[in-house]
C-alpha positions as a LaTeX table, in Angstrom:
\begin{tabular}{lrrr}
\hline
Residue & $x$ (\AA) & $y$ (\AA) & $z$ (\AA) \\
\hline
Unk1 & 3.72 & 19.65 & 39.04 \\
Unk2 & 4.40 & 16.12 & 37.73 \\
Unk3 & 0.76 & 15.41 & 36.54 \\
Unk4 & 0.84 & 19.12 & 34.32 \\
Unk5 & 4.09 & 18.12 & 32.84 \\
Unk6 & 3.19 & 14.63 & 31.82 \\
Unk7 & 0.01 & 16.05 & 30.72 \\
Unk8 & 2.17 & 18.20 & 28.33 \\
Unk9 & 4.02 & 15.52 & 27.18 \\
Unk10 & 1.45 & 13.14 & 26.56 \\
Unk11 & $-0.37$ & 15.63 & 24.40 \\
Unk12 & 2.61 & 16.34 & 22.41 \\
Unk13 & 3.13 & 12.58 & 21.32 \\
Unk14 & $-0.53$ & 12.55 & 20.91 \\
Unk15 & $-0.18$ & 15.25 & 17.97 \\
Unk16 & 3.07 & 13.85 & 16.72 \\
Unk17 & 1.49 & 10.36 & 16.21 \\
Unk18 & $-1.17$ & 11.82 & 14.33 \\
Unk19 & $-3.89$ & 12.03 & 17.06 \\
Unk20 & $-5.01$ & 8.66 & 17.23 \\
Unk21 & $-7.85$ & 8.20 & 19.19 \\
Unk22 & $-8.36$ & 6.02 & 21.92 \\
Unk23 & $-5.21$ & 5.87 & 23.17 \\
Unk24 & $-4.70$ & 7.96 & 26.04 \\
Unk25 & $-3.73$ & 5.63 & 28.59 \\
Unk26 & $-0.57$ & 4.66 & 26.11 \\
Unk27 & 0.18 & 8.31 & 25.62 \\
Unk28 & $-0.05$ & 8.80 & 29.31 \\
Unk29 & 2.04 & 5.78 & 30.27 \\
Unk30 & 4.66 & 6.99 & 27.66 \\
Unk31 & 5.02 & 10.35 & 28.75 \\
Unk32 & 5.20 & 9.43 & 32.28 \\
Unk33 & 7.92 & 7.11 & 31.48 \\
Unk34 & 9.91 & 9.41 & 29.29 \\
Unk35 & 9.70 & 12.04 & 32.30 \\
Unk36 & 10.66 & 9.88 & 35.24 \\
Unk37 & 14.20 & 8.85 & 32.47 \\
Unk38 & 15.02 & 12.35 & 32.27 \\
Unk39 & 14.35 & 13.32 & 35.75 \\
Unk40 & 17.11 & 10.44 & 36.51 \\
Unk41 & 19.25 & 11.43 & 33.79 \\
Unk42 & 19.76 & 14.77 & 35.56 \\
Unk43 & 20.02 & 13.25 & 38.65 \\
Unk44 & 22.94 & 11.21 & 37.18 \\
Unk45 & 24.68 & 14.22 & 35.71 \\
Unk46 & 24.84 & 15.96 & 38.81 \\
Unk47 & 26.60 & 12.73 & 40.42 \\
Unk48 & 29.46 & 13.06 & 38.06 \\
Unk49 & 27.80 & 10.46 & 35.34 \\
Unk50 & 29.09 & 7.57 & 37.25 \\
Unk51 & 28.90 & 4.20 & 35.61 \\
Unk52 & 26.33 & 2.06 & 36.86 \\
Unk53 & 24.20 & 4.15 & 38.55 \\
Unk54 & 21.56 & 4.77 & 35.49 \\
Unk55 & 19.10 & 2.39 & 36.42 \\
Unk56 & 19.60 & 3.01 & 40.12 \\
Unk57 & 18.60 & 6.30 & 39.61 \\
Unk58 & 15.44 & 5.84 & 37.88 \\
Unk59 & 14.36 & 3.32 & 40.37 \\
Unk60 & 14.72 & 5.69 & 42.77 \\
Unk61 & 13.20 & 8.70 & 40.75 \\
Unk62 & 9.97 & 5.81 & 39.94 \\
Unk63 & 10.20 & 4.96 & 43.57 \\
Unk64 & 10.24 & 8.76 & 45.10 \\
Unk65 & 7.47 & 10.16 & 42.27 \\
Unk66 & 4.98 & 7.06 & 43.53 \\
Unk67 & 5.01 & 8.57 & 47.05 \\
\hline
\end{tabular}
């Protein structure tokens, strides 16, 4: 689910910045961020990319994932 894939994600910036310590709440915040922008991206695309509606959609992807 969504806490497995930010996991992922967070663990992957975590190696690409060099494992830095003590910064897993960043990592975490990041990841989640990055996830929720490409979950709306998609949700964009499959509304014909209309102009916009971006940051609509990511409100509503933040909104929907914090239920």
């Amino acid at each position: 689910g969504l806490e497995q894939e930010v996991r992922e994600k967070a663990y992957l910036l975590w190696e690409q910045e060099g494992r830095l310590e003590g910064r897993s709440d960043e990592y975490w915040h990041r990841a989640q961020d990055q996830h929720l922008r490409e979950r709306a991206y998609v949700l964009w695309q499959q509304e014909g990319e209309p102009e916009c509606r971006a940051e609509e959609n990511l409100r509503q992807v933040r909104e929907f994932e914090s239920l």
